[in-house]
KOLPATI-919597 format. One record per residue: z, y, x of N, C-alpha, C in turn; residue in one letter. Coordinates in Angstrom, 2 decimals. Atoms other than C-alpha are relative to their C-alpha. Layout:
! KOLPATI-919597
{n.zz=Z; n.yy=Y; n.xx=X; ca.zz=Z; ca.yy=Y; ca.xx=X; c.zz=Z; c.yy=Y; c.xx=X; kolvex=A}
...
//
This chain:
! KOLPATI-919597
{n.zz=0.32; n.yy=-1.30; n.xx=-0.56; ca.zz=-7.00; ca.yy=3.99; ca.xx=-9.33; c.zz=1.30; c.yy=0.78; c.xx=0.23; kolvex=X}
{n.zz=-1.10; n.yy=-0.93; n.xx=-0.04; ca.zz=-4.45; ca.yy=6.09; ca.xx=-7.67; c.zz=-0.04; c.yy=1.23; c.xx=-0.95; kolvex=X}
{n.zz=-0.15; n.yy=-1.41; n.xx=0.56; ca.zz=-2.83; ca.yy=9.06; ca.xx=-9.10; c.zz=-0.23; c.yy=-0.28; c.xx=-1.46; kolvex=X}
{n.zz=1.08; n.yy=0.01; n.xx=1.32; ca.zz=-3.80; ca.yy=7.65; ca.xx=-12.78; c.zz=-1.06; c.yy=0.08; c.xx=-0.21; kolvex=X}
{n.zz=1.57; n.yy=-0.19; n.xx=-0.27; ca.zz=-6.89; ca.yy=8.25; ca.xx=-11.96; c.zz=-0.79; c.yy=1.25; c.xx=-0.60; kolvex=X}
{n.zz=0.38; n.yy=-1.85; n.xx=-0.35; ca.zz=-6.68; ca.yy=12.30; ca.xx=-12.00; c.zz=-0.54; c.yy=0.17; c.xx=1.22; kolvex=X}
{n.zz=1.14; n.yy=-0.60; n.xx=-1.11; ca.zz=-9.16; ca.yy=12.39; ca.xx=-9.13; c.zz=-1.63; c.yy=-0.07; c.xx=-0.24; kolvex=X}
{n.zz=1.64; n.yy=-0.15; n.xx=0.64; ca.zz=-12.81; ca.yy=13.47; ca.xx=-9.02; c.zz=-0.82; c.yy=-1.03; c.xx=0.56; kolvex=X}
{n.zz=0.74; n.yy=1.33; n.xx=-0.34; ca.zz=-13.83; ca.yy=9.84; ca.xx=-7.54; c.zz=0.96; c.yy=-0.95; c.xx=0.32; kolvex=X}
{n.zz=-0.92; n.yy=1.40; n.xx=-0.16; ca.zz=-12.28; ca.yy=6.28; ca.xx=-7.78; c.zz=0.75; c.yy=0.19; c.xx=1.59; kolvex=X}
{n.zz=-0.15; n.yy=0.09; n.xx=-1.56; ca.zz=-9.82; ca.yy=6.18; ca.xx=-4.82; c.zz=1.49; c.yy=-1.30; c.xx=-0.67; kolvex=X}
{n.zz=-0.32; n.yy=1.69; n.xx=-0.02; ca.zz=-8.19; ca.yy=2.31; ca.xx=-5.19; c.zz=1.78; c.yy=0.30; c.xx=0.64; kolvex=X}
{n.zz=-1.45; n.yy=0.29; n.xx=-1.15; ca.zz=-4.02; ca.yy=1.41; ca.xx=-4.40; c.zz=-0.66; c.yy=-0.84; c.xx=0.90; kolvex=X}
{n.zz=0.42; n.yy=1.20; n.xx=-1.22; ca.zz=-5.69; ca.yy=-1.25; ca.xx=-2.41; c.zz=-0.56; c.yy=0.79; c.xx=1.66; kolvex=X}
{n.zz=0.45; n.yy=-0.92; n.xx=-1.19; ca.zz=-7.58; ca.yy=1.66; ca.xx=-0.14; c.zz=1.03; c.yy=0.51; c.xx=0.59; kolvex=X}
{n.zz=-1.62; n.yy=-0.53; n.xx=-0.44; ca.zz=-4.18; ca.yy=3.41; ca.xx=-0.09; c.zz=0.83; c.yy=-0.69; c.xx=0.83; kolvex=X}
{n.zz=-0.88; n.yy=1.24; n.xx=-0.59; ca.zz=-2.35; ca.yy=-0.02; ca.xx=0.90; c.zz=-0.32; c.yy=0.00; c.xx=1.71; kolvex=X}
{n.zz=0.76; n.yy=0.33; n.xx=-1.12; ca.zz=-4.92; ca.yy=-0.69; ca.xx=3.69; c.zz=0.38; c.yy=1.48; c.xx=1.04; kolvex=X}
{n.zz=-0.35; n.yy=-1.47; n.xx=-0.91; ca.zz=-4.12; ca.yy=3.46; ca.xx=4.77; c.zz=1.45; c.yy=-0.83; c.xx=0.73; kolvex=X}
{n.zz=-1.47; n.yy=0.01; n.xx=-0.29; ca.zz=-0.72; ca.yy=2.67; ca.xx=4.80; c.zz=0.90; c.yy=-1.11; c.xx=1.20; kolvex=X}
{n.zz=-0.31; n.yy=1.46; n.xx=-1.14; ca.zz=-0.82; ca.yy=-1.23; ca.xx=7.11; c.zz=-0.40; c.yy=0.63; c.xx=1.02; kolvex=X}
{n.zz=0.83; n.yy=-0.21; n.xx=-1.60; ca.zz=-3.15; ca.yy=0.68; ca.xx=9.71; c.zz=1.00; c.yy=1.17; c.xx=0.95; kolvex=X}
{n.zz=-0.77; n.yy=-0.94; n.xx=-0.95; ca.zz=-0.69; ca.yy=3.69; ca.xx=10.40; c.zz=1.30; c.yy=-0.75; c.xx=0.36; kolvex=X}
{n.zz=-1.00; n.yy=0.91; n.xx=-0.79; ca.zz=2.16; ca.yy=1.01; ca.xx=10.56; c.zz=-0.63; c.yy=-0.86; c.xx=1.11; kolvex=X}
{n.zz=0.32; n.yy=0.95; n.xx=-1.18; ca.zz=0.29; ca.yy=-1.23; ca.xx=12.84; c.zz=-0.02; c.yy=1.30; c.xx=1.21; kolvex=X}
{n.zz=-0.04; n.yy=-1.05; n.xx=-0.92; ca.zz=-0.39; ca.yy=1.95; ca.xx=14.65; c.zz=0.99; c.yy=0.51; c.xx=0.91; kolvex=X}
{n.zz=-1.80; n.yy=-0.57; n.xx=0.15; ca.zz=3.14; ca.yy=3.39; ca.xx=14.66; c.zz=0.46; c.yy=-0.92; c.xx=0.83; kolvex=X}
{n.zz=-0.72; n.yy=1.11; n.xx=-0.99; ca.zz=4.58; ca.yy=-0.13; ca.xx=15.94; c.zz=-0.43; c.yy=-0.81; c.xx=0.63; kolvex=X}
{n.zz=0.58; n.yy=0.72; n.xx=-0.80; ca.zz=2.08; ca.yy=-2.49; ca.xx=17.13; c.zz=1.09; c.yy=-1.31; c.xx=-0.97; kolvex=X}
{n.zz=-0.46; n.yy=1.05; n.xx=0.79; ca.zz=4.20; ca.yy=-5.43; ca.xx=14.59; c.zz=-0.78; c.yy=-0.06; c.xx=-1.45; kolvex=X}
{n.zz=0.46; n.yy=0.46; n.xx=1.08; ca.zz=1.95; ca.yy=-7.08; ca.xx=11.94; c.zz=0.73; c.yy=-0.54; c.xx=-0.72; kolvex=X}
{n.zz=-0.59; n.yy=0.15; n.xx=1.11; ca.zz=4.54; ca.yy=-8.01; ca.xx=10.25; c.zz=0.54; c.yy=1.34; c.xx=-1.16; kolvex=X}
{n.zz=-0.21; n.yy=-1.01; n.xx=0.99; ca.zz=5.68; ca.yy=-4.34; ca.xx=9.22; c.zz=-1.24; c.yy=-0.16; c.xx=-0.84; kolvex=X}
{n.zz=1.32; n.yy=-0.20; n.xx=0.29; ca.zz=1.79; ca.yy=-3.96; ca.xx=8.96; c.zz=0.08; c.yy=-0.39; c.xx=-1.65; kolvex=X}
{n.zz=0.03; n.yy=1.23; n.xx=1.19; ca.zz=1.81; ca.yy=-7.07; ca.xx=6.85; c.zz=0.58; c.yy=1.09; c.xx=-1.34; kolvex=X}
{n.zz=-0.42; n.yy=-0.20; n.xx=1.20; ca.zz=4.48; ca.yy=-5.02; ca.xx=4.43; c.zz=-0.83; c.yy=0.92; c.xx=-0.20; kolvex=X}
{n.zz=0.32; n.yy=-1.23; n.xx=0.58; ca.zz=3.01; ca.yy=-1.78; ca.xx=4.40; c.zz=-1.33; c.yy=-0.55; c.xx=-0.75; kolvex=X}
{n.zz=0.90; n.yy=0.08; n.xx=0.47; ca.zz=-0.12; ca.yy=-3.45; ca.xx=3.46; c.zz=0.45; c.yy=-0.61; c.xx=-1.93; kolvex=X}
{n.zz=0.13; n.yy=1.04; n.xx=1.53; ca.zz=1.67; ca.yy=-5.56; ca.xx=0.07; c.zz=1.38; c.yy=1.66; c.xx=-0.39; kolvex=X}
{n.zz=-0.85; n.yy=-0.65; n.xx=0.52; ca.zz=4.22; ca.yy=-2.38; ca.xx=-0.33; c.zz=-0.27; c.yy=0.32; c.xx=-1.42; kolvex=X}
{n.zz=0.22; n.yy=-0.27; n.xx=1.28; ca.zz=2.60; ca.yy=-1.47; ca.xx=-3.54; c.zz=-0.64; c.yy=-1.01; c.xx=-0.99; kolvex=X}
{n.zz=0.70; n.yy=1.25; n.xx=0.59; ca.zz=1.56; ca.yy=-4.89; ca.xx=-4.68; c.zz=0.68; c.yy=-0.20; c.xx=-1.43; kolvex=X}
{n.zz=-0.74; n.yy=-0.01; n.xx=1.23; ca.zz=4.14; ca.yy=-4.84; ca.xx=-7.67; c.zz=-1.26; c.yy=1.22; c.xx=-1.13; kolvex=X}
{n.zz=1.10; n.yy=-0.83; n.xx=0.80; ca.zz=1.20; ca.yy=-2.54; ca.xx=-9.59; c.zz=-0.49; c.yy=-0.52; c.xx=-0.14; kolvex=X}
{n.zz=0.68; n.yy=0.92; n.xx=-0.01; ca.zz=-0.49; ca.yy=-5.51; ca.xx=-9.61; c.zz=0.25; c.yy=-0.68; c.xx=-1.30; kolvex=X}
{n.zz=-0.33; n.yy=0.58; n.xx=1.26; ca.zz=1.41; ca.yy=-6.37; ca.xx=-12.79; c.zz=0.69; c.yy=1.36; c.xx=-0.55; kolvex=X}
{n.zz=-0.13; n.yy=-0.81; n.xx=0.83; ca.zz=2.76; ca.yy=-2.98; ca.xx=-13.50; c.zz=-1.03; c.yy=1.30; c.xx=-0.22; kolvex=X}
{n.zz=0.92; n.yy=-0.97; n.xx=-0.21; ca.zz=-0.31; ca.yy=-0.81; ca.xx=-13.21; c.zz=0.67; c.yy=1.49; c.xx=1.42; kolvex=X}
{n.zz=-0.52; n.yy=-1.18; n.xx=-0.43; ca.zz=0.19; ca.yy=2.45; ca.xx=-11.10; c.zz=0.52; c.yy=1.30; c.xx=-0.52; kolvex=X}
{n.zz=-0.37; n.yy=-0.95; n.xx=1.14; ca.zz=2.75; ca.yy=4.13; ca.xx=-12.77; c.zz=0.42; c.yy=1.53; c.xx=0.77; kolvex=X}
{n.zz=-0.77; n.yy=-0.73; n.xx=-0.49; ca.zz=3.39; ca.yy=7.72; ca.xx=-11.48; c.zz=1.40; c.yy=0.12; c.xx=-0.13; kolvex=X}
{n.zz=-0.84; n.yy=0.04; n.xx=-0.21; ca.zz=5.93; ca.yy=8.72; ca.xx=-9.57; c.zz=1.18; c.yy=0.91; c.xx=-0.99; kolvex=X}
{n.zz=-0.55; n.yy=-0.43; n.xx=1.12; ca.zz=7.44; ca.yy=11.18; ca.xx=-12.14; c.zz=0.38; c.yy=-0.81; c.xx=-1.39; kolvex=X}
{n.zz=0.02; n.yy=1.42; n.xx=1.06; ca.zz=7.15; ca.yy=8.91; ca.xx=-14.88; c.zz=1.26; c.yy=-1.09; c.xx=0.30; kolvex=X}
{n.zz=-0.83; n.yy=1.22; n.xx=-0.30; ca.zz=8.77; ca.yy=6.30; ca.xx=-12.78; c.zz=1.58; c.yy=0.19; c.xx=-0.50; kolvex=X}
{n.zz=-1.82; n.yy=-0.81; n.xx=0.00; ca.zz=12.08; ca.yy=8.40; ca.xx=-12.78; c.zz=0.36; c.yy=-0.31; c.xx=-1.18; kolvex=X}
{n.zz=-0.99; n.yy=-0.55; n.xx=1.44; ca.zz=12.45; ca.yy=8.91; ca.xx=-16.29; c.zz=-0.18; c.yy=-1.63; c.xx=-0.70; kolvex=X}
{n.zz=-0.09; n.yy=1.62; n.xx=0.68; ca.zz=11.63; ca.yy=4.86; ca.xx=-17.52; c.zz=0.75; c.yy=-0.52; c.xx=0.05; kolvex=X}
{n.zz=-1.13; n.yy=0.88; n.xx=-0.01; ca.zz=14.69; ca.yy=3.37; ca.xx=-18.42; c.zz=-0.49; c.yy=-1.39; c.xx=0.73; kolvex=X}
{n.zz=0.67; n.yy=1.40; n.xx=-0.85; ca.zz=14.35; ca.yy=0.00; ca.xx=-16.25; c.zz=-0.55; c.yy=-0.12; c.xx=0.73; kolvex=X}
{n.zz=1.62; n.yy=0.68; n.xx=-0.62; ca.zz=11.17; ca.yy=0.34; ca.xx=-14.52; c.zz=0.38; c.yy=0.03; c.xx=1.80; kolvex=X}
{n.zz=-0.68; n.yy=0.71; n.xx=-1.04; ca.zz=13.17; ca.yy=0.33; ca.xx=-11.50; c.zz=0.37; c.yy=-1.24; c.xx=0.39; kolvex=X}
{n.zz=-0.88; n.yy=1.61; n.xx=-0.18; ca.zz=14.72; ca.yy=-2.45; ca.xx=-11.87; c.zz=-1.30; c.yy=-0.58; c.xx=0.46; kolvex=X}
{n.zz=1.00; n.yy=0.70; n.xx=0.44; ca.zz=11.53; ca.yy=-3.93; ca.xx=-12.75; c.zz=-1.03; c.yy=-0.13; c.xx=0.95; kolvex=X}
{n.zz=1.04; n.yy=-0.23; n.xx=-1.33; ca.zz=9.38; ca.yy=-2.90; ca.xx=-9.82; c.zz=1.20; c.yy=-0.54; c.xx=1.03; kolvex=X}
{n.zz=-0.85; n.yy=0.54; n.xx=-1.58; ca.zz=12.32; ca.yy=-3.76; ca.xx=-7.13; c.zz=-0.14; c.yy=-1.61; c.xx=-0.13; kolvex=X}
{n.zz=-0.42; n.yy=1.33; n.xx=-0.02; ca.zz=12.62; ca.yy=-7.45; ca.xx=-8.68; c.zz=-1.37; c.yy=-0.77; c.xx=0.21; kolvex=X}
{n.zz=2.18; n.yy=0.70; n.xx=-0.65; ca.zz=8.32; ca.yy=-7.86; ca.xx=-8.28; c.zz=0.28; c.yy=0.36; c.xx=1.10; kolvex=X}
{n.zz=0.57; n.yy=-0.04; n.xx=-1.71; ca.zz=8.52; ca.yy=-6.27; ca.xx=-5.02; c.zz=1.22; c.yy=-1.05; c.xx=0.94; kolvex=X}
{n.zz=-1.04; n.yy=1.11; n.xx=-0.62; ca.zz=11.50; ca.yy=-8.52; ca.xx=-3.98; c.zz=-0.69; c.yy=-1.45; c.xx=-0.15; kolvex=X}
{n.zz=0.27; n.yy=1.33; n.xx=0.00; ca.zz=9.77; ca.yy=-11.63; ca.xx=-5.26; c.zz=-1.23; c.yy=-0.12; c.xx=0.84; kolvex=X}
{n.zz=1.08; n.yy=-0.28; n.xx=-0.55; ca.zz=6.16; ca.yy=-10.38; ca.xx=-3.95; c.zz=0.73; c.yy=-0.43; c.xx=1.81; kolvex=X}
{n.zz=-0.43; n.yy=-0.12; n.xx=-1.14; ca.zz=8.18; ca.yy=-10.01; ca.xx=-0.45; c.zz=0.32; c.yy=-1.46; c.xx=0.58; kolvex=X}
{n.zz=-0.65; n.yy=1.63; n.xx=-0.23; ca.zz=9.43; ca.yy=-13.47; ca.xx=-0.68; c.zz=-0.76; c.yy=-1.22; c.xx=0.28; kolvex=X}
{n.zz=0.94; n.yy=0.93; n.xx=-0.22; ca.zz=6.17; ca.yy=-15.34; ca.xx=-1.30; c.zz=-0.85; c.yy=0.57; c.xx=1.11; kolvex=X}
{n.zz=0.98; n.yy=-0.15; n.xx=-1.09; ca.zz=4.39; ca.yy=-13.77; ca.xx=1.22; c.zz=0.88; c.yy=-0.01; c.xx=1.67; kolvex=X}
{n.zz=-0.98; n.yy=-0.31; n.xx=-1.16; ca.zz=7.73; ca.yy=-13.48; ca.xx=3.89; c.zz=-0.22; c.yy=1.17; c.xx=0.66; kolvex=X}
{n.zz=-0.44; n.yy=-1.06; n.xx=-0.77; ca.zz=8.02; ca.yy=-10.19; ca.xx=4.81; c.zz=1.14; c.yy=0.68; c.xx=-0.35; kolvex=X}
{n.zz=-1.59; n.yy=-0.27; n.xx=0.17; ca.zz=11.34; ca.yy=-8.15; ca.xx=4.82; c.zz=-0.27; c.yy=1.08; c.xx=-1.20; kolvex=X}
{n.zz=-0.60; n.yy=-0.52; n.xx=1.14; ca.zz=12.58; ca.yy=-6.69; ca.xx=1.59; c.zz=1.48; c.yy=0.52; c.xx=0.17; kolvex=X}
{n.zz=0.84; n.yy=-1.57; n.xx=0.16; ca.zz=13.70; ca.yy=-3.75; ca.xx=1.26; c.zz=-0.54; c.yy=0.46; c.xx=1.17; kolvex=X}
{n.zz=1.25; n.yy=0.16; n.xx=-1.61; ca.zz=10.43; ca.yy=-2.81; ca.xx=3.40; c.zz=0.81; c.yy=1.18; c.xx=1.17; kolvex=X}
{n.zz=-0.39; n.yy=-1.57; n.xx=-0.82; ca.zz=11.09; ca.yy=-1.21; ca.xx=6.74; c.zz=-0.23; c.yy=1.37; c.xx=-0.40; kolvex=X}
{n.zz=-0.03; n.yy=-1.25; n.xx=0.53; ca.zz=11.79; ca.yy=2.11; ca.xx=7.28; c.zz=-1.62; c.yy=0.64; c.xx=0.15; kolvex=X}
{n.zz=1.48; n.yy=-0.17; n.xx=-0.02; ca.zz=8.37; ca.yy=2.57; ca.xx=8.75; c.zz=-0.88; c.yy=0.08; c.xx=-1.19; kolvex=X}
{n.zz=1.08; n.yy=-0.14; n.xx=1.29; ca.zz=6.29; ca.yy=1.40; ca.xx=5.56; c.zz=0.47; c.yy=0.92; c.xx=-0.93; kolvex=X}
{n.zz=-0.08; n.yy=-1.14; n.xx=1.08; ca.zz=8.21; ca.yy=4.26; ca.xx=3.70; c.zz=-0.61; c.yy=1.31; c.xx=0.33; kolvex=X}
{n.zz=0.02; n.yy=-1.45; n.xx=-0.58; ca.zz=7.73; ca.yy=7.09; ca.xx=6.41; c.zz=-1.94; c.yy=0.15; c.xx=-0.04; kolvex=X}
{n.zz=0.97; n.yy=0.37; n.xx=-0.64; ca.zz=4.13; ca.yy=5.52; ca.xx=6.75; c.zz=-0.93; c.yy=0.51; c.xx=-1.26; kolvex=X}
{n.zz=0.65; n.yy=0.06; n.xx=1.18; ca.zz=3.30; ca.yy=5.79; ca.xx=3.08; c.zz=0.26; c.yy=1.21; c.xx=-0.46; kolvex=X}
{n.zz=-0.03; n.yy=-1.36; n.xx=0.95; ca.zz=4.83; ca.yy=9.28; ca.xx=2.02; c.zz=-1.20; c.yy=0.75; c.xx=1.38; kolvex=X}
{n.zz=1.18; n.yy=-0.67; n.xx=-1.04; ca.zz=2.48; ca.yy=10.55; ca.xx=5.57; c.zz=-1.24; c.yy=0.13; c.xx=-0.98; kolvex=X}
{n.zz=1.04; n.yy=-0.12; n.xx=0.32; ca.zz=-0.17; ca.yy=9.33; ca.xx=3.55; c.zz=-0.47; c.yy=0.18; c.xx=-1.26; kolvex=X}
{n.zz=0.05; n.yy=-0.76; n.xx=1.71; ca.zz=0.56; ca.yy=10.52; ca.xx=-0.11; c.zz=-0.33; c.yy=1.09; c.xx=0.32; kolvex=X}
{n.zz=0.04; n.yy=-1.53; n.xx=0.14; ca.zz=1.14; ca.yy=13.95; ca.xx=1.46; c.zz=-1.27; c.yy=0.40; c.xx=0.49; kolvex=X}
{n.zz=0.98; n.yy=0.09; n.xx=-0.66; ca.zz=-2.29; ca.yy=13.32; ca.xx=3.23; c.zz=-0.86; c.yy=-0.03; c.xx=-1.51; kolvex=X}
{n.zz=0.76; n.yy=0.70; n.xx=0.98; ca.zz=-3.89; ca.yy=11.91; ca.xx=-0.14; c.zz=0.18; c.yy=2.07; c.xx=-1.33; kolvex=X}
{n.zz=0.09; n.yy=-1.60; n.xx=1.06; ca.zz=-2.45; ca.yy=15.01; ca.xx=-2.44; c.zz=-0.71; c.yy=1.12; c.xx=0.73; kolvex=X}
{n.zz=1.12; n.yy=-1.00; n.xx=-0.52; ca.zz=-4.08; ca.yy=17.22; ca.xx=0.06; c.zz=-1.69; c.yy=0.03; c.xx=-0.36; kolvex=X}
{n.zz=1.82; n.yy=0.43; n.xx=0.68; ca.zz=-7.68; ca.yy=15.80; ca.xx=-0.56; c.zz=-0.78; c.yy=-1.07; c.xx=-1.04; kolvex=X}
{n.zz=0.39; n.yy=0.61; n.xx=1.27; ca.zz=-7.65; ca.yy=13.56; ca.xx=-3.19; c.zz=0.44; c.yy=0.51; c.xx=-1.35; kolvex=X}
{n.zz=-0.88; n.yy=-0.31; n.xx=1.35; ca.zz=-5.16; ca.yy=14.35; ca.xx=-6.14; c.zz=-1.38; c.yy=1.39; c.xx=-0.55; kolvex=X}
{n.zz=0.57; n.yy=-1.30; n.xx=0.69; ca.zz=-6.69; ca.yy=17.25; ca.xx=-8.73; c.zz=-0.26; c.yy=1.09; c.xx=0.47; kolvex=X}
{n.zz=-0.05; n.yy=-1.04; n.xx=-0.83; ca.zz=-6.06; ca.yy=19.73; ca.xx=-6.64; c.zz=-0.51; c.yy=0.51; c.xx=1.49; kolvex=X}
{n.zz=0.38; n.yy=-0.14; n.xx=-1.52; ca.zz=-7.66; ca.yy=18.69; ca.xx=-3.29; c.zz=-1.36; c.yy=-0.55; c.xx=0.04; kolvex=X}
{n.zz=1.70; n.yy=0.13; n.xx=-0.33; ca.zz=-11.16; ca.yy=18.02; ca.xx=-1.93; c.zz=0.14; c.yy=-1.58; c.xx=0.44; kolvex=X}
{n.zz=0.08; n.yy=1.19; n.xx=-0.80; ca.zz=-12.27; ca.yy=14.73; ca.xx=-0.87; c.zz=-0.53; c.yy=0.26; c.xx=1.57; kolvex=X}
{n.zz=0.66; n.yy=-0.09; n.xx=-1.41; ca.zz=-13.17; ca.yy=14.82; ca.xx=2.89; c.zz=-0.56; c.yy=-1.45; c.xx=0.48; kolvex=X}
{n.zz=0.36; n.yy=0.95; n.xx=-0.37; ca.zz=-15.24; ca.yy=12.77; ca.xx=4.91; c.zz=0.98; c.yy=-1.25; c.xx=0.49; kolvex=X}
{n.zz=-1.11; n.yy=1.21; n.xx=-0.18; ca.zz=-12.33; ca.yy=10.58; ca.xx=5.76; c.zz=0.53; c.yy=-0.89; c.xx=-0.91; kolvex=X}
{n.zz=-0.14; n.yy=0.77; n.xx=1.30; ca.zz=-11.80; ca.yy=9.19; ca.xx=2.46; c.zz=-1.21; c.yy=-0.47; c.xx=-0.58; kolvex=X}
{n.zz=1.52; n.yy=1.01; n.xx=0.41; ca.zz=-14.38; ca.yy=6.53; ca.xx=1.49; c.zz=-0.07; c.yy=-0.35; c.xx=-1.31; kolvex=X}
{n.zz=-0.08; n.yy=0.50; n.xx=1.41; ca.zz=-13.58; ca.yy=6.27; ca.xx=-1.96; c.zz=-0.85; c.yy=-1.27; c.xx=-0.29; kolvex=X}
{n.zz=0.73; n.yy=1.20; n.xx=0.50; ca.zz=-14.27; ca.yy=2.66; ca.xx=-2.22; c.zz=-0.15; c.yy=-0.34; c.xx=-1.38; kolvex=X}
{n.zz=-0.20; n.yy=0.65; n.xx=0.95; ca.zz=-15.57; ca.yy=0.86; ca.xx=-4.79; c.zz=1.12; c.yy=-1.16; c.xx=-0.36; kolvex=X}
{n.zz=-0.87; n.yy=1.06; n.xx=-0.05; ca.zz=-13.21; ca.yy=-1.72; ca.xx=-6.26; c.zz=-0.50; c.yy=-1.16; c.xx=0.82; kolvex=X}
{n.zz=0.51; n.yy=0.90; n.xx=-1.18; ca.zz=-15.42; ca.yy=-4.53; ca.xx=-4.75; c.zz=0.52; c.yy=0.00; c.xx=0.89; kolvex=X}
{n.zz=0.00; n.yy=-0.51; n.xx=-1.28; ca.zz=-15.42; ca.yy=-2.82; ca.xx=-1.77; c.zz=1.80; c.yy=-0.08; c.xx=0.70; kolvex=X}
{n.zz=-1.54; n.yy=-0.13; n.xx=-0.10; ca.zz=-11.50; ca.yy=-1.91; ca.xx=-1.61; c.zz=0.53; c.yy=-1.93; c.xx=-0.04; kolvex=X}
{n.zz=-0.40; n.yy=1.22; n.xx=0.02; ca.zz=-10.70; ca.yy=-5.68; ca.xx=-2.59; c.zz=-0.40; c.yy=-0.49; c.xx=1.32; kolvex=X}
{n.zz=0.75; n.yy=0.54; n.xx=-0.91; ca.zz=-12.93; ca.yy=-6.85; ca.xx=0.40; c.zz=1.05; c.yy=0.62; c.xx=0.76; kolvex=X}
{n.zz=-0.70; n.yy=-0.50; n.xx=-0.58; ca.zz=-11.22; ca.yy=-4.59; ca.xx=2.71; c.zz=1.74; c.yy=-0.59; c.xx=0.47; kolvex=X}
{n.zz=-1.03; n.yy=0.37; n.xx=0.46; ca.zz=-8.09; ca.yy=-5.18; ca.xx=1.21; c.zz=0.74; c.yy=-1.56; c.xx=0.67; kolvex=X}
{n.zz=-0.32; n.yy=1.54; n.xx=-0.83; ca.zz=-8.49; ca.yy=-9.05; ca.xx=2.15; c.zz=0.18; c.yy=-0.40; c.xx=1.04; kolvex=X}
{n.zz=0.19; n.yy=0.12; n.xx=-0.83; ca.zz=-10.03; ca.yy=-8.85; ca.xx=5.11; c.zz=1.25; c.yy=0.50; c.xx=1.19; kolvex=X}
{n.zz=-0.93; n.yy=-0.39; n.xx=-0.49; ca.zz=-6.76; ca.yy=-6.84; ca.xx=6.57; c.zz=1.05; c.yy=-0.76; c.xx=0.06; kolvex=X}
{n.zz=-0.65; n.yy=1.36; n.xx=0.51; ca.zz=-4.63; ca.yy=-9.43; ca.xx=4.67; c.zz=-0.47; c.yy=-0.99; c.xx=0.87; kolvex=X}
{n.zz=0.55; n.yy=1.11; n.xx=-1.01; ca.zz=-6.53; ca.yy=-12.24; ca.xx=6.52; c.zz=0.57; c.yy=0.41; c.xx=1.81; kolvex=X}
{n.zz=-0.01; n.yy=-0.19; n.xx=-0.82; ca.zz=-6.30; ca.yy=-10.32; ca.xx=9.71; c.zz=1.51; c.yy=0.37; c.xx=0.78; kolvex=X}
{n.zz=-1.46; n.yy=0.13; n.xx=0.16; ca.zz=-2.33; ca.yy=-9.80; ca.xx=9.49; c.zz=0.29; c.yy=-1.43; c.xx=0.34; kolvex=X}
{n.zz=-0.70; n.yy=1.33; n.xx=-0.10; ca.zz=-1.48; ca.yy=-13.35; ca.xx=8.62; c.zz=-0.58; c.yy=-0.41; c.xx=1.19; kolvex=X}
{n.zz=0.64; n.yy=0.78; n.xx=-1.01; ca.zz=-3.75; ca.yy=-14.76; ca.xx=11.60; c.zz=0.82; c.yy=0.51; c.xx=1.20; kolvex=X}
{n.zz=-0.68; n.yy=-0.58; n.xx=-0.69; ca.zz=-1.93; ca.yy=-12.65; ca.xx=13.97; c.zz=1.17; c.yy=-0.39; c.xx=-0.15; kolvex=X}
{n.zz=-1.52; n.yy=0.20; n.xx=-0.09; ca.zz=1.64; ca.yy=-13.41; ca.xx=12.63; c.zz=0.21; c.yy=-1.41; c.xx=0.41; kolvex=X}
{n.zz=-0.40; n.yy=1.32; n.xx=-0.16; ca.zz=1.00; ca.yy=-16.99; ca.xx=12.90; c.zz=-0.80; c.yy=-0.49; c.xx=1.27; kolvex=X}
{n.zz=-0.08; n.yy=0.12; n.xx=-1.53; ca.zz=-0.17; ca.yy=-16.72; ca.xx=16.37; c.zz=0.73; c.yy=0.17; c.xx=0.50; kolvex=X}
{n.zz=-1.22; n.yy=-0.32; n.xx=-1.02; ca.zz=2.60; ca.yy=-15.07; ca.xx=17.44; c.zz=0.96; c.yy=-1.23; c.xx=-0.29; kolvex=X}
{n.zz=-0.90; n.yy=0.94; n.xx=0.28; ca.zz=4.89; ca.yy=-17.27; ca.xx=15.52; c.zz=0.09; c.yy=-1.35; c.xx=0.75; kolvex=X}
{n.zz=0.18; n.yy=1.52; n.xx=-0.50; ca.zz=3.20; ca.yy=-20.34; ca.xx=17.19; c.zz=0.49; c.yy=0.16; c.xx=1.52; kolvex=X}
{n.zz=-0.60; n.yy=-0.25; n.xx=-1.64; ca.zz=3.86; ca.yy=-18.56; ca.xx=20.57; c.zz=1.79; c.yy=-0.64; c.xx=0.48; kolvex=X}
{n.zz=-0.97; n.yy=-0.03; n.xx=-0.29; ca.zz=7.39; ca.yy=-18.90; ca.xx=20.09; c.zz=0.53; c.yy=-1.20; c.xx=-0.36; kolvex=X}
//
């Protein structure tokens, strides 16, 4: 659950992820950024979602998150350290998310607060729909 899960309904990194591939695909029309923005936060996957405050002050946990998201980047081949896009793509949609999700903001109809199920499904199905695309193009060439 993002945010620690200080919001008034489950809202998933995986939902977040999936925000974050669709405004890069958007933005550039390259499934491969897509591709990253969609695994950019995949290192939570073994370190939970640690806020970003937090992050600062953890001796290491830098390190520690760059060397998962470097290896994450590696098995799946996309570029490490992620374009600039999946950064500009992802604070758009924090500052979007603290508006109506975080403690302080409403949920709006635009936020589906998936279930985990649900978010995983999603999650895949985007994943699936990335790679099929990169390795069309790839075959093009």
């Amino acid at each position: 659950c993002r945010f620690n899960g200080h919001c008034s309904e489950h809202y998933s990194v995986a939902e977040h992820s999936i925000r974050v591939s669709g405004k890069v695909l958007a933005r550039t029309g390259d499934p491969r950024k897509a591709m990253a923005g969609l695994l950019h936060d995949a290192a939570e996957a073994y370190t939970g979602d640690v806020i970003s405050p937090l992050k600062r002050i953890l001796p290491g946990f830098k390190e520690i998150e760059r060397v998962l998201e470097k290896c994450i980047a590696e098995v799946f081949d996309i570029a490490y350290p992620f374009p600039e896009e999946v950064h500009t793509a992802d604070k758009d949609i924090l500052d979007y998310e603290f508006r109506v999700i975080a403690p302080f903001g409403h949920l709006d109809d635009c936020v589906k607060s998936l279930s985990p199920k649900k978010a995983e499904k999603q999650f895949l199905d985007m994943y699936y729909k990335l790679a099929e695309t990169i390795l069309e193009h790839d075959n093009k060439d």
